[in-house]
C-alpha positions in Angstrom: 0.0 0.0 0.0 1.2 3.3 -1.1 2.1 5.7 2.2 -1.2 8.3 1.2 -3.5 5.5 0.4 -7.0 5.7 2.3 -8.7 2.8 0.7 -6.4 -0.9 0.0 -8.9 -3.5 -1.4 -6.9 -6.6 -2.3 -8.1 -9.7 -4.0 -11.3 -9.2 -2.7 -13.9 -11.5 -3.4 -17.5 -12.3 -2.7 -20.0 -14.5 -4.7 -23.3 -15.1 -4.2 -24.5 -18.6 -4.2 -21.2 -18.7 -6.7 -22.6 -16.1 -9.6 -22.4 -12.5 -10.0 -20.8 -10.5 -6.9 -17.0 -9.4 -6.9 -13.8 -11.6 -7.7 -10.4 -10.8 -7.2 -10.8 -6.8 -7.0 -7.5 -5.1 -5.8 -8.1 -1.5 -6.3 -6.3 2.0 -4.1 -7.4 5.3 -3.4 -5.5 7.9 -2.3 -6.0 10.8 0.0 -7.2 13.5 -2.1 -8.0 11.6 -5.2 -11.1 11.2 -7.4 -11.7 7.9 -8.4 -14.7 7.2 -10.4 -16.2 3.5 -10.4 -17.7 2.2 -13.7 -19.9 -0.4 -14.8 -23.0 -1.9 -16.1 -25.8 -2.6 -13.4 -24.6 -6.2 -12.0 -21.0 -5.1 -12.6 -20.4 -5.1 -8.9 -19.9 -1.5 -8.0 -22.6 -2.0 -5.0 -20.7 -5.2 -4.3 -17.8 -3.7 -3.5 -18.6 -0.9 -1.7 -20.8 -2.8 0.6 -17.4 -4.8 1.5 -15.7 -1.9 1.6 -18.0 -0.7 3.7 -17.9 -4.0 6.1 -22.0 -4.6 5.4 -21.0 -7.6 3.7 -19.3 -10.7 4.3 -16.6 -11.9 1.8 -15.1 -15.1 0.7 -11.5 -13.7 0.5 -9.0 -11.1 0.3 -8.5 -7.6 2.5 -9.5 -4.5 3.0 -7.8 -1.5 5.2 -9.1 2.1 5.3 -6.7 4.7 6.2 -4.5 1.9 7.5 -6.7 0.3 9.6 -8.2 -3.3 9.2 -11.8 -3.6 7.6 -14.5 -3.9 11.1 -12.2 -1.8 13.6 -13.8 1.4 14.9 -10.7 3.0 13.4 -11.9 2.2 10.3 -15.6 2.5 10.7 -14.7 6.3 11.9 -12.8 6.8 8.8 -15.2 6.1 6.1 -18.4 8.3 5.3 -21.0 6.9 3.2 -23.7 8.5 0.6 -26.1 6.1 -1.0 -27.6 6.8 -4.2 -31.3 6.8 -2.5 -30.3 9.2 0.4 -32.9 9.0 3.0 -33.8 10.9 6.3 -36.5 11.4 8.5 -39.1 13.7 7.0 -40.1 15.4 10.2 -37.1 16.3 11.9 -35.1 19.8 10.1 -31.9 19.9 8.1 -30.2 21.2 11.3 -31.8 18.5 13.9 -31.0 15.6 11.0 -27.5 16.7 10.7 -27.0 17.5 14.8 -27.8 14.2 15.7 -25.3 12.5 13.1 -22.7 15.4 14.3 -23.7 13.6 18.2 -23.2 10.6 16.9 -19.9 11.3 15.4 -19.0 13.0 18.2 -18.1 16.0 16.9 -18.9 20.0 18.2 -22.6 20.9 16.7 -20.8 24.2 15.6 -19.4 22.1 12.7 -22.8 20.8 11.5 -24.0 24.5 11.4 -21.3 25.4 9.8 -22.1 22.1 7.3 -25.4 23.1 6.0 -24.2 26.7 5.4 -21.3 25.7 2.9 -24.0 23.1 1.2 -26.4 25.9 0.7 -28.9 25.1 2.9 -28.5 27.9 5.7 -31.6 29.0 4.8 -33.4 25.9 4.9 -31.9 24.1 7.8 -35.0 25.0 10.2 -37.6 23.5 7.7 -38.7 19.5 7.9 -36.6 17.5 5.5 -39.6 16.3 3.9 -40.2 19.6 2.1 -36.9 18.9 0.8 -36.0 18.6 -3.0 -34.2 15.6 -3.7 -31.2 18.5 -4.8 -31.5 19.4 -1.0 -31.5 15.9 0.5 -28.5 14.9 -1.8 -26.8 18.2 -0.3 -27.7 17.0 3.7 -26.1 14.1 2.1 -23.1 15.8 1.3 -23.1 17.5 4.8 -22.7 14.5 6.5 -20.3 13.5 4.5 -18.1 16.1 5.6 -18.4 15.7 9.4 -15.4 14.3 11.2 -13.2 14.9 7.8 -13.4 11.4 7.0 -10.4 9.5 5.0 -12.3 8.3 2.6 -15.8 8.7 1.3 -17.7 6.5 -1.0 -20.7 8.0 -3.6 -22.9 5.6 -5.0 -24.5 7.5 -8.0 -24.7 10.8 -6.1 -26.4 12.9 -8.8 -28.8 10.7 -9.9 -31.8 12.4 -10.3 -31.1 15.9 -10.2 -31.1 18.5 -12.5 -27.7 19.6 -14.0 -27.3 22.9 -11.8 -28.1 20.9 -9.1 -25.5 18.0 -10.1 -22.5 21.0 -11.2 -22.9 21.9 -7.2 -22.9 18.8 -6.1 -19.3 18.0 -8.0 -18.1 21.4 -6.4 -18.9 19.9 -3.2 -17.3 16.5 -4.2 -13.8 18.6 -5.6 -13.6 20.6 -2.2 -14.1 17.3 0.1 -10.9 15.8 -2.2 -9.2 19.5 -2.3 -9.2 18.4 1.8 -7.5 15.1 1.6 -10.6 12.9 1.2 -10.0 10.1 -1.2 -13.4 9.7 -2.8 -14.9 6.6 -4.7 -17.6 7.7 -7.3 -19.5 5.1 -8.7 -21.5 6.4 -11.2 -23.5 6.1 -14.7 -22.6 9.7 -16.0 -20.1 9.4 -18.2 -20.0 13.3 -19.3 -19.7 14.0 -15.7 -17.1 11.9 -14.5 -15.2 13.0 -17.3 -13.7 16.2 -16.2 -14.3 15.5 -12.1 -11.9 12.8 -11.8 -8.7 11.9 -11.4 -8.6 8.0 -11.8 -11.1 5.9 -13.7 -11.6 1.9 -12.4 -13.9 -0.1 -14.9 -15.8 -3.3 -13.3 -16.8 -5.8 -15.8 -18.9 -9.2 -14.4 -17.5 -8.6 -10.9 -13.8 -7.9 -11.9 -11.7 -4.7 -12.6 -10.7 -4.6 -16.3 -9.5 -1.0 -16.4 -8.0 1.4 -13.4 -5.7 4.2 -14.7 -6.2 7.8 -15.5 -7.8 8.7 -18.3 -5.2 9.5 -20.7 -3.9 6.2 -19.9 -6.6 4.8 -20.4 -7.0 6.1 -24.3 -3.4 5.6 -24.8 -3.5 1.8 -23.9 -6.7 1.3 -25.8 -5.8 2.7 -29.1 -8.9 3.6 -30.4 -9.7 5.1 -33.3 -9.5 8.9 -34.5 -12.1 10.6 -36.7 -10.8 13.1 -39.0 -13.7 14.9 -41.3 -12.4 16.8 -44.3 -15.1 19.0 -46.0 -14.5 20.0 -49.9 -15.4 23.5 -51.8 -17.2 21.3 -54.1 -17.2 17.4 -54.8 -15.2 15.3 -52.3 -15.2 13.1 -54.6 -10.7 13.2 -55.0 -10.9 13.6 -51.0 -12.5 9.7 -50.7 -9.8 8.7 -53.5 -7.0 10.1 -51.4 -8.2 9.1 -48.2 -10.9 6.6 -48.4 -13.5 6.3 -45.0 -17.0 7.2 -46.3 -18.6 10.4 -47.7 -21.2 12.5 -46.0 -23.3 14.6 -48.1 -21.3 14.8 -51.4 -18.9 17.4 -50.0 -17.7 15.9 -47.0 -15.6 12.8 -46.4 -14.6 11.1 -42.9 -11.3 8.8 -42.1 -9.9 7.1 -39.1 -5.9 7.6 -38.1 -4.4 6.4 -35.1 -2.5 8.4 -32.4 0.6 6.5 -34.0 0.0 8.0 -37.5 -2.9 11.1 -37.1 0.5 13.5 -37.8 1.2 12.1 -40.9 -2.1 12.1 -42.1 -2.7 16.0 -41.1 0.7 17.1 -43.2 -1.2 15.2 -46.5 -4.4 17.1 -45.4 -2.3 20.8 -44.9 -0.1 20.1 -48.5 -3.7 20.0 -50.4 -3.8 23.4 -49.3 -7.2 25.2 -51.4 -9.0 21.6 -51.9 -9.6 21.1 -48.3 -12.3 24.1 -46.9 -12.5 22.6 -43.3 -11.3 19.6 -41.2 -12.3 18.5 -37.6 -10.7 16.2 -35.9 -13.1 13.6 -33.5 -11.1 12.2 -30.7 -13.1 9.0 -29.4 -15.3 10.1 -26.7 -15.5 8.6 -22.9 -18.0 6.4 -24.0 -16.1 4.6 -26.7 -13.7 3.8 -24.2 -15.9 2.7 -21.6 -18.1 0.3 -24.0 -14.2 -0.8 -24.8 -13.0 -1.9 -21.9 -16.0 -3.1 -20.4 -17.2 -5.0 -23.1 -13.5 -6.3 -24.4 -10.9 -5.6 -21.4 -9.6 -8.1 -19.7 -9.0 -8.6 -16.1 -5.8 -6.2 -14.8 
């Protein structure tokens, strides 16, 4: 285990009447890292941080959070949780709610108060939570979250369902727990979000991880494709002789390169100088990759 790692999972399996579950998952988090958790529903993601979390048994391997063994109170005090269907009780306020979890933590009630005001709910921590939107209960989520600075916190789908002003403040919240030395665990089915939020991406495929590595690693290893789109003054027709790929629209044409040879390519496109009236260049998107490695990787 690395010195700054909050989260050592390794080899860890658990099978349910020997299907589907998790098999042989060794995956880090570091303090102050993103990692975002990826996978089809019945990949495992829930799997695993139920172990993680110690609220299921497994068949092998080990777990330590912030150095401390999976079950010990060092470790339960460590972890914070936020469940994709984040429920409280609807007739006690945003400020009793998150009091009583401050008690239980055993940390001052100042820092819950302080809580709900850098959520952005000051103003509607004296009303029942069951007025709440679900934007405001995912942010009481968050708030707990933060008390006691945990080591590492773990987000199962915690924008689903909101609107995306709602979800752009959530992620602010998620940077700034990180920007504090939280490693966080996202797992998550928004791929355009995850995107730009993280700083590792770990792909689960039938229970084991086929892909963990940032994201320009990612693209590198998988060597996929590059669209380049060439449009013509007139006919393209000289364009799909030179280049091949398919046309679009008479004056348009579209190839693929590689990263290895997209250079080359570009210097024939720039020497036709006049004949060429545009080009855009498609890098493969997020989802490419993921449908890659989560339909062809193989176990790291």
């Amino acid at each position: 285990m690395t010195d700054n790692a909050v989260l050592n999972v390794s080899g860890l399996t658990r099978r349910f009447n020997g299907t589907g579950g998790i098999s042989d998952v060794t995956l880090r988090v570091a303090a102050g890292e993103r990692v975002a958790l990826l996978g089809h529903n019945g990949a495992g993601k829930s799997t695993l941080m139920k172990a993680v979390l110690g609220l299921l048994p497994v068949d092998r391997g080990s777990t330590s959070i912030a150095g401390h063994a999976l079950g010990s109170a060092e470790a339960r005090a460590a972890v914070a949780y936020l469940p994709e269907a984040v429920a409280f009780h609807p007739a006690l306020t945003g400020r009793e709610q998150l009091r009583l979890f401050a008690k239980l933590a055993q940390v001052p009630r100042k820092e819950a108060d302080d809580l709900l005001d850098r959520v952005g709910l000051a103003d509607a921590a004296d009303r029942r939570i069951g007025t709440y939107s679900k934007g405001m209960r995912q942010r009481l989520g968050m708030a707990q979250v933060f008390l006691g600075k945990p080591a590492l916190a773990l987000l199962d789908e915690p924008t689903s369902g909101l609107d995306p002003i709602a979800r752009h403040d959530l992620y602010a919240l998620i940077d700034a727990l990180a920007a504090e030395g939280t490693g966080v665990m996202i797992a998550s089915h928004a791929l355009t979000e995850i995107e730009a939020r993280t700083d590792r991406i770990a792909i689960l495929r039938q229970g084991q991880v086929v892909a963990d590595a940032p994201l320009s690693e990612l693209f590198a290893r998988a060597q996929l494709p590059i669209r380049i789109r060439l449009e013509a003054p007139g006919d393209a027709s000289a364009l799909f002789e030179r280049f091949g790929g398919h046309r679009i629209n008479g004056a348009r044409v579209e190839f693929s390169v590689t990263a290895d040879n997209k250079m080359a390519r570009l210097a024939e496109v720039t020497a036709l100088g006049t004949a060429v009236r545009d080009l855009e260049i498609i890098p493969p998107s997020l989802e490419t990759l993921y449908r890659h490695y989560s339909q062809q990787g193989e176990p790291s």
